[in-house]
N, C-alpha and C positions, 0 to 999 in steps of 0.2 A: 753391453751396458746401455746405451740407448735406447733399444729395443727396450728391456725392463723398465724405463724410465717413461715410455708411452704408457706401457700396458700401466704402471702407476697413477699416472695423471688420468687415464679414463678412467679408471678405478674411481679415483676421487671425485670425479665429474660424477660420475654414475650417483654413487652415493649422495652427493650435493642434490642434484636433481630428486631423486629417490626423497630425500630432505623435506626438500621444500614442498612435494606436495601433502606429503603429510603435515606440514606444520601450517599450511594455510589454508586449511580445514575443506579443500577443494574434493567435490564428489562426483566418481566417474557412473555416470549413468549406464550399468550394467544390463540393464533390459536393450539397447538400442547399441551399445560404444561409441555413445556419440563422446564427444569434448567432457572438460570437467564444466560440472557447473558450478555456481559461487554459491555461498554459504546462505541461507536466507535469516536477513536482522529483522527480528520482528519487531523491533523499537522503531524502524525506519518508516518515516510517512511515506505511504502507498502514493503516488503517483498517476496521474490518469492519462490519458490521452495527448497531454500536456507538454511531456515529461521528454526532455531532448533526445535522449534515446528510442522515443515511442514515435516522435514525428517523420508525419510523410510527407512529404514535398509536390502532393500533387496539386496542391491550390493553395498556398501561401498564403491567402489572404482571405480564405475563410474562415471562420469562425473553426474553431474542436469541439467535437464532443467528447467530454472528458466520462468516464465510465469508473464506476466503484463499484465494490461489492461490501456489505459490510452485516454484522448481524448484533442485534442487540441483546442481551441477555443478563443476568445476574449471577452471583457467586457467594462464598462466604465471608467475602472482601469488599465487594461492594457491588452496582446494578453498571453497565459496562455497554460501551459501542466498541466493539472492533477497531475500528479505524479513529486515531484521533484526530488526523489531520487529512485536509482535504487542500490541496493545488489547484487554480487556474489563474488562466489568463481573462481578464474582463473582455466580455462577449461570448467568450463558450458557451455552451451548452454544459451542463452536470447532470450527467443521470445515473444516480443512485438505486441500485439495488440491495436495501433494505430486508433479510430475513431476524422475526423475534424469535430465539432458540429455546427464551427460558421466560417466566414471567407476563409481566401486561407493561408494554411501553407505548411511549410515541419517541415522532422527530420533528421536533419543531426549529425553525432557524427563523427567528420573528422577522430581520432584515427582508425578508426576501416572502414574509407574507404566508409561513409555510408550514402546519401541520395536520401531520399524517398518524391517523392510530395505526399500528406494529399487530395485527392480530398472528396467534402463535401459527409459525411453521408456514405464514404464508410470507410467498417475495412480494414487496410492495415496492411501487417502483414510484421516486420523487426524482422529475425532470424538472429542472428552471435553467435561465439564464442570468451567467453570472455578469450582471449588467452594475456591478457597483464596486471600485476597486475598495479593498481592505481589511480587516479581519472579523471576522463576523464568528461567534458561538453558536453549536449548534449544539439541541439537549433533549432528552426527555424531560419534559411538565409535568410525568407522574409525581407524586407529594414525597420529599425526600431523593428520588432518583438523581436529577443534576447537584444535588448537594455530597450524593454517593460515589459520586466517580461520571456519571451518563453523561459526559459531554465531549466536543472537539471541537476544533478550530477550518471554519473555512477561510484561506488565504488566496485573495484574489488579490491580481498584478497586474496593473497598465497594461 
């Protein structure tokens, strides 16, 4: 009777287990068997350099440079940056990697003095320091694009 009462209990462990990773959308990287990985939110603001999990501890009190990648382009919805949202710390460094997918843009962020024409299918690369804490828009200046959707938030932190 005991015995039977194990084998039960793994049973339902097993199954629980078994459960849970299906239900929390976790994916086992089949090329390598590495670990599950997490699900990827693409509502979630990208993160740079910044980002406490990305930090490395080897100079504390240098500046980051914070790294994006982002591509501008339009749709039947409206004219679009990838990334709406941009993270740092004041005194970083932001280097922006810029590809136009679709269309004719720029990226202008006036705070900080700064635009860049988007020519198609090449990386443009905007490096500044983010040397003023708070939230500053950044947008394409084509005629209608920032009114279409083509903008985002850069959020700089003490």
């Amino acid at each position: 009777m005991q015995t039977k009462n194990i084998v039960l209990v793994v049973g339902v462990l097993a199954l629980l287990g078994a459960s849970a990773l299906l239900f929390t959308g976790e994916k086992k990287d089949t090329t390598t068997g590495d670990a599950p990985m997490a699900p990827v939110d693409s509502a979630m603001p990208v993160m740079g350099g910044n980002a406490p999990e990305m930090m490395v501890d080897e100079n504390p009190d240098a500046p980051a440079v914070d790294e994006y990648t982002m591509t501008a382009y339009y749709d039947e919805k409206g004219k679009w940056f990838s990334l709406k949202e941009i993270a740092a710390k004041k005194g970083d460094t932001i280097r922006l990697s810029i590809t136009n997918t679709k269309g004719m843009h720029n990226f202008t962020l006036d705070e900080y003095g700064i635009k860049k024409e988007l020519p198609l299918n090449e990386v443009v690369v905007v490096e500044f320091v983010a040397d003023k804490a708070g939230e500053f828009v950044y947008y394409c200046a084509m005629p209608g694009h920032k009114a279409g959707g083509q903008w985002g938030t850069l959020r700089v932190v003490e």
